[in-house]
N, C-alpha and C positions, 0 to 999 in steps of 0.2 A: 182517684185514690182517696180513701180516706183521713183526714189527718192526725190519727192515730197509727205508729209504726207496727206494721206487719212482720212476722219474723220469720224466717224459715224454719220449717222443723226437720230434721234429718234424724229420720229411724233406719236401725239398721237392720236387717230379716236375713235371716239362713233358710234356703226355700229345702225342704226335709224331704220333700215328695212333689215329683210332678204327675199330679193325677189326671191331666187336662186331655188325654186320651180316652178317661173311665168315662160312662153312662152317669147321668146325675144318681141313679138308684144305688150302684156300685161304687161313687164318689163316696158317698153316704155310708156307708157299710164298711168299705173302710177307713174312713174319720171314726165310727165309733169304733172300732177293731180297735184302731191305735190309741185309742183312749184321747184324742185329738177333740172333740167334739163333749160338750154333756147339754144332754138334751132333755132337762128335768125341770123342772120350773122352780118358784120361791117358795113352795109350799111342799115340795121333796114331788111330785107328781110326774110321772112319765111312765117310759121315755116319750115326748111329743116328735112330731115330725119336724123334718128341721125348720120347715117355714114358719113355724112359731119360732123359733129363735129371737129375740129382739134382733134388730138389723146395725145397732149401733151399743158400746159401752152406757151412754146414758139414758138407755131403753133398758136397764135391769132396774128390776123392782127390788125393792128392799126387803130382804127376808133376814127377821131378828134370828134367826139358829145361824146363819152366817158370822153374826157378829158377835155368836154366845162364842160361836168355834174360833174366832177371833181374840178374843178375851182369855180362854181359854190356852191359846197358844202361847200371847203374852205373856200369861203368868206361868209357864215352861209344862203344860200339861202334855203338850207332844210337841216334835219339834219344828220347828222352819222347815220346809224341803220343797223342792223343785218339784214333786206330782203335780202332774195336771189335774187342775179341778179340786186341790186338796181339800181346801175349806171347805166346798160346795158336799164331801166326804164326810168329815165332820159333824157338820151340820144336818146332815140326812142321819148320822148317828145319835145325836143327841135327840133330833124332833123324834125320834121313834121312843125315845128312853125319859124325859123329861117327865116326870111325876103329872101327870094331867089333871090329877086333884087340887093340884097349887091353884091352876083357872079355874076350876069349879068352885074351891071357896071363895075364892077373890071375887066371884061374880062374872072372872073376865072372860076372854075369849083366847086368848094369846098370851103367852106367860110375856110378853115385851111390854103389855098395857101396867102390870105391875111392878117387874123387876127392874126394867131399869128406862132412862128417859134421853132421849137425843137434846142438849140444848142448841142454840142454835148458831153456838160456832163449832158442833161436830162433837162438843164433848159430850161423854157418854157419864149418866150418874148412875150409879146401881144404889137402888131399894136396900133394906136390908131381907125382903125375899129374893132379892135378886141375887145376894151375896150368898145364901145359900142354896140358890140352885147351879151360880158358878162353885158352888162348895161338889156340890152333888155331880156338878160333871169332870170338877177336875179328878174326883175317885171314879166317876166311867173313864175320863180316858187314861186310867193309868188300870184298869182291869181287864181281863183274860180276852172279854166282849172284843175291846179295841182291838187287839192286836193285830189284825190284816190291814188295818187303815195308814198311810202315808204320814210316816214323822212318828210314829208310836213310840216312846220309852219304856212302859210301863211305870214300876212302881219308880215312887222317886224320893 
């Protein structure tokens, strides 16, 4: 054993379905039915199969419209909710609507090279481009666009 203490960890699960009878193709089919699965990648691209999946939490890549739609909720653009996959919602809404000119002037390739910068305890700085293209999504998600999407208010 090592001399650093080990600790148990105790999660607790509500098992929702036992599918352990279905065919893997049919497992598959209904995980995305029930909206249980998103099988999209960090650049909105899909749906993939599920073996691309990462196999682990620390197997996702970082995609900056997750942490716009993050930002975005903070600051009460739409609200907290329980959907599944919400952000990952969000964010496939914003990367579609985001002024793509903003990267072309800047030279860059990803509006995240200029808007805003991870340091390296997590904290996030926003640009002042960066500030208004959280200007510019908190009016998308409070417009007519959003309104199917999980946590929507509108106007506020």
């Amino acid at each position: 054993m090592h001399s650093e203490l080990k600790k148990d960890i105790c999660v607790y699960v509500e098992v929702l379905q036992n599918w352990s009878s279905l065919t893997r193709v049919h497992f598959w089919k209904a995980m995305f039915k029930m909206n249980w699965v998103y099988l999209f990648d960090n650049a909105g691209g899909g749906p993939q199969q599920p073996e691309q999946l990462p196999k682990h939490i620390k197997d996702l890549t970082w995609d900056p419209y997750r942490s716009l739609a993050l930002i975005v909720r903070d600051r009460h653009g739409y609200l907290k909710n329980d959907a599944p996959f919400s952000e990952f919602k969000w964010a496939n809404f914003f990367r579609t609507r985001i002024m793509p000119e903003n990267d072309l002037l800047a030279g860059k390739r990803t509006f995240d090279e200029f808007a805003f910068k991870v340091e390296k305890d997590g904290n996030l700085i926003l640009s002042d481009d960066g500030k208004e293209i959280i200007d510019e999504c908190m009016f998308l998600a409070a417009s007519a666009e959003a309104r199917g999407l999980p946590g929507y208010r509108g106007r506020y």
